[in-house]
PQR file of N, CA, C, O and H, with PARSE charges and radii, in Angstrom:
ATOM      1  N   UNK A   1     156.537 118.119 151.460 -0.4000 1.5000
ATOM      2  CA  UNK A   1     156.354 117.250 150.295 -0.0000 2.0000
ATOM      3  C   UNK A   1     156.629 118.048 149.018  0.5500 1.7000
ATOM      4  O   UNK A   1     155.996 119.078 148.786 -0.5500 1.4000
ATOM      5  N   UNK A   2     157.407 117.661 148.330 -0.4000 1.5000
ATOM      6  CA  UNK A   2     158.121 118.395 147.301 -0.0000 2.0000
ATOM      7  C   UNK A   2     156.770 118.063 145.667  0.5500 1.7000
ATOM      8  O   UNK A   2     156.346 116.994 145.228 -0.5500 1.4000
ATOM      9  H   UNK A   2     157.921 116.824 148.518  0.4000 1.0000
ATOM     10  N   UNK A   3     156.548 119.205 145.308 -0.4000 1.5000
ATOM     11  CA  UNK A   3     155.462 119.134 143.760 -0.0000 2.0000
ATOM     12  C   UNK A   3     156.201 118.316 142.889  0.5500 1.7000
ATOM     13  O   UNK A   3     157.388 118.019 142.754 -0.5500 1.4000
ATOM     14  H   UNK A   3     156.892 120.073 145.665  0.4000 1.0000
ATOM     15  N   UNK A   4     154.791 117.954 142.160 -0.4000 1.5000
ATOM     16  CA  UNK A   4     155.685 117.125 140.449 -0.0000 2.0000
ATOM     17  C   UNK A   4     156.535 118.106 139.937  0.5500 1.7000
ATOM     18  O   UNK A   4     157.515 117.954 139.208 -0.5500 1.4000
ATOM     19  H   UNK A   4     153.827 118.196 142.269  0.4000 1.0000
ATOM     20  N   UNK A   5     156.102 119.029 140.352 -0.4000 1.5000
ATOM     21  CA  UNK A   5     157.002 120.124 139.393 -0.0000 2.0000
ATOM     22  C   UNK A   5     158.251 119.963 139.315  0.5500 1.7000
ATOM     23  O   UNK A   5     159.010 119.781 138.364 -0.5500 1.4000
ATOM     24  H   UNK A   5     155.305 119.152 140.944  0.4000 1.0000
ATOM     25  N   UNK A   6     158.539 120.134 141.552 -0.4000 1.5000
ATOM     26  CA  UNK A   6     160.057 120.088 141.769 -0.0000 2.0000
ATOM     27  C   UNK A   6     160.475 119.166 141.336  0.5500 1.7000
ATOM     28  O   UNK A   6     161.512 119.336 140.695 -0.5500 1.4000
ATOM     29  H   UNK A   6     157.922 120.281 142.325  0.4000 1.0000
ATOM     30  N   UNK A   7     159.967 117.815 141.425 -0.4000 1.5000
ATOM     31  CA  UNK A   7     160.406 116.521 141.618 -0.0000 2.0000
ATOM     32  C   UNK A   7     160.817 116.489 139.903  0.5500 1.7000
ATOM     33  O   UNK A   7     161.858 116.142 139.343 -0.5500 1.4000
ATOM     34  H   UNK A   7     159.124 117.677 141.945  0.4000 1.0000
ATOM     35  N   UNK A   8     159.696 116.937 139.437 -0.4000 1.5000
ATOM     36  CA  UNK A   8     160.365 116.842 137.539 -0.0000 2.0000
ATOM     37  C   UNK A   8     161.510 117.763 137.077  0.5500 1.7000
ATOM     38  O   UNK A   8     162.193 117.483 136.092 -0.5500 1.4000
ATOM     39  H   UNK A   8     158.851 117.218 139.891  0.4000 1.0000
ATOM     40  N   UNK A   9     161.722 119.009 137.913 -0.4000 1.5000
ATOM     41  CA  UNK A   9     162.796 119.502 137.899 -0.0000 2.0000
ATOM     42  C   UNK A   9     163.958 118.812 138.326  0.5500 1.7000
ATOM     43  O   UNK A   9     164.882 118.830 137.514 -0.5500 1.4000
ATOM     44  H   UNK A   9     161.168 119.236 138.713  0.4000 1.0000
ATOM     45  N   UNK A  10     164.208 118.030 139.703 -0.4000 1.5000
ATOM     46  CA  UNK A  10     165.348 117.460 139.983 -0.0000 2.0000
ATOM     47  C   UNK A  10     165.880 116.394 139.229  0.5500 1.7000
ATOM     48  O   UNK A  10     166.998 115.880 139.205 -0.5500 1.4000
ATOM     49  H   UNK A  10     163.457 118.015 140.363  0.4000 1.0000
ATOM     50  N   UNK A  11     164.742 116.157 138.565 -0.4000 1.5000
ATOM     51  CA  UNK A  11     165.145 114.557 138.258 -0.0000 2.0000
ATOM     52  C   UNK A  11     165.837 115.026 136.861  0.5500 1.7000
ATOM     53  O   UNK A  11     166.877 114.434 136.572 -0.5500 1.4000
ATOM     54  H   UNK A  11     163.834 116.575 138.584  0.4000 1.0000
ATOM     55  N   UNK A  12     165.392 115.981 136.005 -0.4000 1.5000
ATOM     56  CA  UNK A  12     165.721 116.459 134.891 -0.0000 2.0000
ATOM     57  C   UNK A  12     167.256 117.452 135.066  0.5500 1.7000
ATOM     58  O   UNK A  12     167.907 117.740 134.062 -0.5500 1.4000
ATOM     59  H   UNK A  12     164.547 116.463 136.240  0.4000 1.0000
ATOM     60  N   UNK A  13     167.573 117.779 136.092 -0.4000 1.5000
ATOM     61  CA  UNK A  13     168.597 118.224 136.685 -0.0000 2.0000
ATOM     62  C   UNK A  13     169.587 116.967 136.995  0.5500 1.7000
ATOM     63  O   UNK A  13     170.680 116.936 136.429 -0.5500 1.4000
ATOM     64  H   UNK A  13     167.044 117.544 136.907  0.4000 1.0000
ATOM     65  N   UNK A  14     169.183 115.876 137.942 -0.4000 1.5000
ATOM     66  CA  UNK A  14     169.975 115.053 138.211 -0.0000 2.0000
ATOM     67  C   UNK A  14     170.437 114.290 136.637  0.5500 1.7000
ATOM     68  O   UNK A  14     171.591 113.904 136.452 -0.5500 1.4000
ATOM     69  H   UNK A  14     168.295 115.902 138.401  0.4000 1.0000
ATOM     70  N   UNK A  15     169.737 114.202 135.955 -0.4000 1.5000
ATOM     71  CA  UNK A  15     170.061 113.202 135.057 -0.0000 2.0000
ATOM     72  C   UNK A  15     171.164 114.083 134.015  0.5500 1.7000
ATOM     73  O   UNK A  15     171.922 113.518 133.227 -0.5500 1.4000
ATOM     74  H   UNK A  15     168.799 114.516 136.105  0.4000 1.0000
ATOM     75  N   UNK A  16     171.074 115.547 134.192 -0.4000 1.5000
ATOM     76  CA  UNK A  16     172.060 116.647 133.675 -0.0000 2.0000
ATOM     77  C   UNK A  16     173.521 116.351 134.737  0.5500 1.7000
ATOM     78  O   UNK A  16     174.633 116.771 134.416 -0.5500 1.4000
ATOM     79  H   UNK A  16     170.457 116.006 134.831  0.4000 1.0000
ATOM     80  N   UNK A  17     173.424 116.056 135.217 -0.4000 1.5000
ATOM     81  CA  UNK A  17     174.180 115.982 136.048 -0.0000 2.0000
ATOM     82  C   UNK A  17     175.121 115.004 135.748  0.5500 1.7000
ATOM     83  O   UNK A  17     176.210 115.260 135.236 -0.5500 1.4000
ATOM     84  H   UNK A  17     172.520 115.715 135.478  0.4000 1.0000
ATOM     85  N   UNK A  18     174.672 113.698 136.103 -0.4000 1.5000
ATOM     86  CA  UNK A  18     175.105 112.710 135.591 -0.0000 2.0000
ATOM     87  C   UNK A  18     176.126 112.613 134.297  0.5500 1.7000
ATOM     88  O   UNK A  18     177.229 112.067 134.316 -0.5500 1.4000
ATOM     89  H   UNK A  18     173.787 113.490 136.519  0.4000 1.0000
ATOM     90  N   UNK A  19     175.635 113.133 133.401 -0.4000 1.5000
ATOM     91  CA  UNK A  19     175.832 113.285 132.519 -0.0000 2.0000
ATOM     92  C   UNK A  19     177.179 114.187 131.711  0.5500 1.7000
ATOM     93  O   UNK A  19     177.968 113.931 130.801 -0.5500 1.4000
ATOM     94  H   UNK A  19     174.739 113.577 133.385  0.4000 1.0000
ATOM     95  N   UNK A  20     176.934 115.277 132.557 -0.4000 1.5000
ATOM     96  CA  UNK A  20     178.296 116.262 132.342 -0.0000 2.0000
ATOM     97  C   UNK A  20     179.137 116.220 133.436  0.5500 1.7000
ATOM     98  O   UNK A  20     179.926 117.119 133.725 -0.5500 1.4000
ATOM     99  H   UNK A  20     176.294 115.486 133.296  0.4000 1.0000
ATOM    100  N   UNK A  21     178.956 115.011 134.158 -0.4000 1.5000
ATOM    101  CA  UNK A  21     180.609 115.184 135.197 -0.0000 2.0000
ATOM    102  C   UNK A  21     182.170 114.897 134.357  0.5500 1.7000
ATOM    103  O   UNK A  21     183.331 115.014 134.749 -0.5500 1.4000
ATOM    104  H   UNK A  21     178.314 114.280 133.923  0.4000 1.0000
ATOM    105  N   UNK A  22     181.686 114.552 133.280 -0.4000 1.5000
ATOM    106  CA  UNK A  22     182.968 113.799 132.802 -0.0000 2.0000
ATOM    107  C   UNK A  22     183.774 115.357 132.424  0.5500 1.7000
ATOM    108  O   UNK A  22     184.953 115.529 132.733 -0.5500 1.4000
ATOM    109  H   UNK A  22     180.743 114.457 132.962  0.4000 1.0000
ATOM    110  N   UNK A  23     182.935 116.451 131.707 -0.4000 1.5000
ATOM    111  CA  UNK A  23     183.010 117.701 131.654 -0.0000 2.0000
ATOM    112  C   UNK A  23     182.824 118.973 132.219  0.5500 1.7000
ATOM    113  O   UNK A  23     181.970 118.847 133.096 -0.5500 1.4000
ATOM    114  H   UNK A  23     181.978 116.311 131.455  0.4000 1.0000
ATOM    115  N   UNK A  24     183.133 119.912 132.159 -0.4000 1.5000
ATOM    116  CA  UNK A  24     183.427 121.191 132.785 -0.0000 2.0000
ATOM    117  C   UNK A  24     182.129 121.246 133.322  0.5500 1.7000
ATOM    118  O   UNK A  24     181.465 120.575 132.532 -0.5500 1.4000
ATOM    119  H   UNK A  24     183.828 120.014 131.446  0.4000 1.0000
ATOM    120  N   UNK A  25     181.446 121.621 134.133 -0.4000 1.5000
ATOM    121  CA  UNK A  25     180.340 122.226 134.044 -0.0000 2.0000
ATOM    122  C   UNK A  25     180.228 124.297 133.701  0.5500 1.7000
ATOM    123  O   UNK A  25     181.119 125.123 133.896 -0.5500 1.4000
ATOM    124  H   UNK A  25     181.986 122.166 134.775  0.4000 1.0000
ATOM    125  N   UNK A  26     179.415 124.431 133.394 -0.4000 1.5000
ATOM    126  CA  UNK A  26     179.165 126.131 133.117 -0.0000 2.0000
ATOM    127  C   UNK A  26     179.105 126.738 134.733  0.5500 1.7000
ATOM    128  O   UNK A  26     179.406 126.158 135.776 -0.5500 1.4000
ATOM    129  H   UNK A  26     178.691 123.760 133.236  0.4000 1.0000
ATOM    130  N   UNK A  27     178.591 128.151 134.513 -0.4000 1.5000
ATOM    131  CA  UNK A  27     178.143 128.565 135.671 -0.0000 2.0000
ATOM    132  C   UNK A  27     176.894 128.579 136.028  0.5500 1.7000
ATOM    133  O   UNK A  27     176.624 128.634 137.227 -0.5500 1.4000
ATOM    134  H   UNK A  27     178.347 128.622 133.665  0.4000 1.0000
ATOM    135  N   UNK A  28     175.784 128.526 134.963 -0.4000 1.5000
ATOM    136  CA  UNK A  28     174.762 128.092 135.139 -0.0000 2.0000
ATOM    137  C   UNK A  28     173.888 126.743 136.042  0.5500 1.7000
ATOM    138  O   UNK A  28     173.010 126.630 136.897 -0.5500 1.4000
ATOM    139  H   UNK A  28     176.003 128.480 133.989  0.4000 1.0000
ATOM    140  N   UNK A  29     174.905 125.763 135.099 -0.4000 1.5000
ATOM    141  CA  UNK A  29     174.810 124.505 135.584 -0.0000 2.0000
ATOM    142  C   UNK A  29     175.041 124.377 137.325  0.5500 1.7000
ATOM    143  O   UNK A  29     174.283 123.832 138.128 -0.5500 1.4000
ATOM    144  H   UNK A  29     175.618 125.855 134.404  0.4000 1.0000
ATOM    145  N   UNK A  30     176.335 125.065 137.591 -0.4000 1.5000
ATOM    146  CA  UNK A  30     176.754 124.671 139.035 -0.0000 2.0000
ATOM    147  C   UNK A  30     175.533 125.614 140.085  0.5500 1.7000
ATOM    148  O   UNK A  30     175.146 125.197 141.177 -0.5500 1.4000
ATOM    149  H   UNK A  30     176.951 125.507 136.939  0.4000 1.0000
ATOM    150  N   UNK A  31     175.074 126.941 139.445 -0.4000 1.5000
ATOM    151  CA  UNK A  31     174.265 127.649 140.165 -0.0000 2.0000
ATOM    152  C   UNK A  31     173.459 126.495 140.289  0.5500 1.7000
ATOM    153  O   UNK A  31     173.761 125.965 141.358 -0.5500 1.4000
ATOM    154  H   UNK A  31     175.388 127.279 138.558  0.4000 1.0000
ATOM    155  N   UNK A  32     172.712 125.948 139.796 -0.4000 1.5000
ATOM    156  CA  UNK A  32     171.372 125.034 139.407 -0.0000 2.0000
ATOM    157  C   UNK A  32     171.779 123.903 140.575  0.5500 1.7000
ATOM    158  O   UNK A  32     170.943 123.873 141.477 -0.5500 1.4000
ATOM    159  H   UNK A  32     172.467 126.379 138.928  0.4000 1.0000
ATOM    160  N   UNK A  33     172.843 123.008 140.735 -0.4000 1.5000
ATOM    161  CA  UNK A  33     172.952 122.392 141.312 -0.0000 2.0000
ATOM    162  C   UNK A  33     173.281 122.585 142.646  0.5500 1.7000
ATOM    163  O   UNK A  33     173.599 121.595 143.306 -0.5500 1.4000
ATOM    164  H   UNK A  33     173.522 123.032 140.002  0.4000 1.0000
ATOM    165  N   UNK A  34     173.260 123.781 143.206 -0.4000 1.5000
ATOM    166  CA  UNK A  34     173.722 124.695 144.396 -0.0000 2.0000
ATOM    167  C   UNK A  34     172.067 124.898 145.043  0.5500 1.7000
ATOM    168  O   UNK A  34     171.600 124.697 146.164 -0.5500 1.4000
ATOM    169  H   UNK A  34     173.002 124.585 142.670  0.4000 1.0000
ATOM    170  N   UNK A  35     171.626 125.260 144.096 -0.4000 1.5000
ATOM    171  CA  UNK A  35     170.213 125.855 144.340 -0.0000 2.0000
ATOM    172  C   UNK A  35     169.175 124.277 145.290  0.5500 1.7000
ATOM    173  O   UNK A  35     168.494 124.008 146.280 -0.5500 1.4000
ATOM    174  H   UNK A  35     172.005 125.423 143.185  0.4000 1.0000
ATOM    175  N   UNK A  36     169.667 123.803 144.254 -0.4000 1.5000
ATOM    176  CA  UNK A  36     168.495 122.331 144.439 -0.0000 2.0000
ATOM    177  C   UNK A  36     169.251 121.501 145.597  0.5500 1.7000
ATOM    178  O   UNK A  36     168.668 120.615 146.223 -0.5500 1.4000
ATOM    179  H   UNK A  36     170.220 124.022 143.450  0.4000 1.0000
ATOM    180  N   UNK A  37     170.662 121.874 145.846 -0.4000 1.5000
ATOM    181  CA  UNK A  37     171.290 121.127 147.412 -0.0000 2.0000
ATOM    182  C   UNK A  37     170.441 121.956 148.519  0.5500 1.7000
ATOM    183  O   UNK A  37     169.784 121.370 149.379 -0.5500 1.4000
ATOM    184  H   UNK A  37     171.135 122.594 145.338  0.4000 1.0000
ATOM    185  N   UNK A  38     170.505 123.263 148.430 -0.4000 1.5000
ATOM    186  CA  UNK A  38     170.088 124.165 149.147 -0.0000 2.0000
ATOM    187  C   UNK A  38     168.595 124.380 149.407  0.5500 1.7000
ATOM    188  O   UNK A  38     168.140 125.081 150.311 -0.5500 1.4000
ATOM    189  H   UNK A  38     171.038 123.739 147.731  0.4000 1.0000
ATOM    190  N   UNK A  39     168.002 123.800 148.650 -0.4000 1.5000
ATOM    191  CA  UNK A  39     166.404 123.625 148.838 -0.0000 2.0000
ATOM    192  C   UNK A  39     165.942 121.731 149.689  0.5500 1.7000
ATOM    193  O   UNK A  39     164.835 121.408 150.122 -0.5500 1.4000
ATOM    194  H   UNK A  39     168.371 123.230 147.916  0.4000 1.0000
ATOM    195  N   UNK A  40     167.285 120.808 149.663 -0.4000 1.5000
ATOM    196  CA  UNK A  40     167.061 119.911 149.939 -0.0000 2.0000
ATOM    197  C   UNK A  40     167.246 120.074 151.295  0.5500 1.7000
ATOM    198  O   UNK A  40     166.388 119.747 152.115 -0.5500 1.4000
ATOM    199  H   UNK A  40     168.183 121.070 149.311  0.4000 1.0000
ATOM    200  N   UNK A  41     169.026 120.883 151.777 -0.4000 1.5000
ATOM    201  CA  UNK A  41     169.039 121.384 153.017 -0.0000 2.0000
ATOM    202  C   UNK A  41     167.738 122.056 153.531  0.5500 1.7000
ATOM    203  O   UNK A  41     167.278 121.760 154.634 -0.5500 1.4000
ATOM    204  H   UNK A  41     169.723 121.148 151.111  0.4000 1.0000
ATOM    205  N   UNK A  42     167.307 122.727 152.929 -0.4000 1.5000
ATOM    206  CA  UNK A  42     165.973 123.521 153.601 -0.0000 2.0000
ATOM    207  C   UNK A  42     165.106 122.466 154.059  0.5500 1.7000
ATOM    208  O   UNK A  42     164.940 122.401 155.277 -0.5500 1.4000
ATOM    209  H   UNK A  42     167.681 122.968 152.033  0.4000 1.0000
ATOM    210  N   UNK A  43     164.324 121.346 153.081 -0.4000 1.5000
ATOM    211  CA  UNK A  43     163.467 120.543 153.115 -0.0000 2.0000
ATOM    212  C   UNK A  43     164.159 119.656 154.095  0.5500 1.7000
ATOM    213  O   UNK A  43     163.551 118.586 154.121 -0.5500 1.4000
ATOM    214  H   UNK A  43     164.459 121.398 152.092  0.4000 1.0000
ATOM    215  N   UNK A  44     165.091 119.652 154.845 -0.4000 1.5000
ATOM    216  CA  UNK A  44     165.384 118.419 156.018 -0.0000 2.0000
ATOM    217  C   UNK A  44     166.099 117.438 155.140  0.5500 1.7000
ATOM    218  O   UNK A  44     166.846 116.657 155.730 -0.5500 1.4000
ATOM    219  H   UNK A  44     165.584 120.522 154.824  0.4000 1.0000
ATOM    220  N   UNK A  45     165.995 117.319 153.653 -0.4000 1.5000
ATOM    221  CA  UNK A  45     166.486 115.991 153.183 -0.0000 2.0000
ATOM    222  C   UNK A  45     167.690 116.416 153.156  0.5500 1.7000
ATOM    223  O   UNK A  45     168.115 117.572 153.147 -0.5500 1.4000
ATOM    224  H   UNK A  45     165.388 117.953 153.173  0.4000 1.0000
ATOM    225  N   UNK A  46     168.535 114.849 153.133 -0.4000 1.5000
ATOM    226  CA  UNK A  46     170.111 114.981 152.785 -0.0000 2.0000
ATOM    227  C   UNK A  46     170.059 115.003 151.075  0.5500 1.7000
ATOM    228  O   UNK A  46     169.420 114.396 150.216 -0.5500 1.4000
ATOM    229  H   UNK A  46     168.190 113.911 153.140  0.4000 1.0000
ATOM    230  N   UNK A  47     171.011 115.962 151.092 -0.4000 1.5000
ATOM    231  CA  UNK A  47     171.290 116.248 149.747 -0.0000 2.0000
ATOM    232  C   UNK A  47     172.259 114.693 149.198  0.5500 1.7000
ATOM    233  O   UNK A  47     172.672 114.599 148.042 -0.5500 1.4000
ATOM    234  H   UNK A  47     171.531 116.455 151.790  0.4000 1.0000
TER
END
């Protein structure tokens, strides 16, 4: 079961997301979104 924390992290991530596909993303950004696939793989969920 994933914390408010995570859950306020993804959602604040996803909605970053959303948002800058139209644009480049950084390297930051793509680390970030690598990280949180990779913690979903961990957690059993589909990313």
């Amino acid at each position: 079961m994933a914390t408010k924390d995570q859950i306020r992290k993804h959602l604040s991530l996803s909605s970053s997301v959303t948002l800058s596909v139209s644009k480049p993303s950084n390297g930051a950004e793509t680390q970030k979104i690598r990280v949180m696939e990779h913690v979903q793989i961990s957690k059993g969920a589909k990313a």
